[in-house]
C-alpha positions as CSV (number, residue, x, y, z in Angstrom):
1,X,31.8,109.7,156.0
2,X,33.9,112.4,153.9
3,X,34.5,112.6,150.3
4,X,37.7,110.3,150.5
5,X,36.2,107.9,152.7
6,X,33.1,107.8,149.9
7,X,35.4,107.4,147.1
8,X,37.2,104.4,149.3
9,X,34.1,102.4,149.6
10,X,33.0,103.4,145.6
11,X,36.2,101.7,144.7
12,X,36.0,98.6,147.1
13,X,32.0,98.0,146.0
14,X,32.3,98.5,142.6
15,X,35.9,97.3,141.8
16,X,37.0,100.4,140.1
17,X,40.4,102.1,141.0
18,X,40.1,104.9,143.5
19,X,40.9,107.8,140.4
20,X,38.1,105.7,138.6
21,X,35.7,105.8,140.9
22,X,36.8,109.6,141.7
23,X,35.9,110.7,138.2
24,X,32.1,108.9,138.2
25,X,31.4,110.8,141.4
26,X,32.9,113.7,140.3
27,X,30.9,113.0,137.3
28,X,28.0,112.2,139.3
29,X,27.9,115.7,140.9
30,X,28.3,117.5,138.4
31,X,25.3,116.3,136.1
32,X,23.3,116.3,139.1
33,X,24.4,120.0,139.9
34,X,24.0,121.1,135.8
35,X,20.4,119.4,135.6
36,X,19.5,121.1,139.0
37,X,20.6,124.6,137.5
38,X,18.7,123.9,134.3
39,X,15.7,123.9,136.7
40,X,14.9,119.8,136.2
41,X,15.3,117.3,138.4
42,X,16.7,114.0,138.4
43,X,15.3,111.2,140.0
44,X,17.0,107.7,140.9
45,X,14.0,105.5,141.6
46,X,14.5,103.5,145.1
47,X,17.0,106.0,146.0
48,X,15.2,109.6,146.0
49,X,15.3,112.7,143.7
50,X,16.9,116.1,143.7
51,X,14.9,119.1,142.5
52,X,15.5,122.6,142.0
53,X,13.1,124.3,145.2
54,X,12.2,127.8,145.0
55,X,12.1,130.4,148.4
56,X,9.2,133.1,147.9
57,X,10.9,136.7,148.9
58,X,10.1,137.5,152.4
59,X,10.8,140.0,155.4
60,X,13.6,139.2,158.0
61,X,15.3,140.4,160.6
62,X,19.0,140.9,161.5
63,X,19.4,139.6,165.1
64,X,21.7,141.9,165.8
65,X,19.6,145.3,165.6
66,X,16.4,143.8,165.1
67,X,16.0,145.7,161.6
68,X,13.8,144.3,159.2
69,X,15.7,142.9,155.9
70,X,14.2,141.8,152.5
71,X,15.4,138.7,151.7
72,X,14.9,138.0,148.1
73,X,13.6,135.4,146.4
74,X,15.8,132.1,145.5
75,X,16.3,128.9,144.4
76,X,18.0,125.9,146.3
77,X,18.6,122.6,145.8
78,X,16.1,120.1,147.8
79,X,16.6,116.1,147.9
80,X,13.5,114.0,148.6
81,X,14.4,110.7,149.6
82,X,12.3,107.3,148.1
83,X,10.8,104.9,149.8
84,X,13.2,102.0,149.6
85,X,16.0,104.5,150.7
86,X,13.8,105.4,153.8
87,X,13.3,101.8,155.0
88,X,17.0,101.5,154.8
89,X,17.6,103.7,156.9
90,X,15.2,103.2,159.2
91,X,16.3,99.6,160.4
């Protein structure tokens, strides 16, 4: 499923318009993404919750010529998915 397709079945499920149900999952994104960047995270009971996720720095190497690289320390955005979601999808 793409981004249109997503916004397609928003609309149809929820009875917005499509540009309605657009905007809340543009909306939805973006507080998600702000809140994640603020280094909180946000969690939707039953469904799962996103967290900012740190790397520690550590020594790689370029496939190419086998040097060693530093890679530096970072942090990425992680979803952890709830219980009811997981037994969802595992029927």
């Amino acid at each position: 499923m793409n981004k249109k397709e997503l916004i397609e079945s928003i609309s149809k499920k929820s009875g917005l318009s499509q540009k309605s149900a657009e905007v809340a999952l543009a909306g939805f994104i973006e507080t998600i993404e702000e809140t994640l960047a603020e280094g909180k995270k946000v969690q939707l009971i039953g469904f799962g919750t996103f967290e900012p996720r740190k790397r520690i720095a550590r020594i790689g190497r370029n496939p190419r010529t086998q040097e060693k690289i530093h890679i530096p320390e970072t942090t990425i955005p992680a979803f952890k998915a709830g219980k009811e979601f997981k037994d969802r999808v595992a029927k």
